[in-house]
C-alpha positions, 0 to 999 in steps of 0.5 A: 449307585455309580457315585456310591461305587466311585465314592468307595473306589476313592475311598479305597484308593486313598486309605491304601496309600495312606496306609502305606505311608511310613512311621516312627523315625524321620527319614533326616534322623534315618539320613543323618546317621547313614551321613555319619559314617567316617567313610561315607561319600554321598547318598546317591538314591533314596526310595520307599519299599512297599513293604515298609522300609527305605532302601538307601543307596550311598557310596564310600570314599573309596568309590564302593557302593553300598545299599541298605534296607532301613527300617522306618520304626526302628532306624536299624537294618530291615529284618523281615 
C-alpha cells in the first residue's frame, strides 16, 4: 500500500509540472520579436508565471525599464 501511495504522489507530482509546462509559440520566436524593437537594449530577465505566461524584463536604449506579460499561445500581451 505505501508504494502504491508513493507511486500516486509521484504520479501527481509529475503531471502537475508537466501540466504546467507552456504551449504554442516558442519562447525564440516570443524573444526575437521583444529583439525587434528599434529601441530595444537587452533582455535582462526571463521567467515562467504559473498562470501561464512569460514575464520578460528588457530594457531600451534610454536606460528605461520595461516588463511585459506574454502569452505563450498567442505571443501577444497577456489578458486574463
Amino acid at each position: 500500500m505505501r508504494v502504491l501511495l508513493t507511486a500516486l504522489a509521484f504520479t501527481l507530482a509529475t503531471g502537475a509540472a508537466y501540466a504546467a509546462e507552456p504551449t504554442g509559440q516558442k519562447l525564440s520566436e516570443i524573444v526575437t520579436k521583444v529583439e525587434q524593437s528599434s529601441d530595444f537594449s537587452y533582455i535582462d530577465e526571463i521567467d515562467w508565471n504559473d498562470r501561464g505566461y512569460y514575464e520578460i524584463e528588457y530594457y531600451l536604449k534610454n536606460g528605461a525599464k520595461v516588463e511585459i506579460k506574454i502569452d505563450p499561445k498567442t505571443g501577444e500581451n497577456y489578458k486574463k
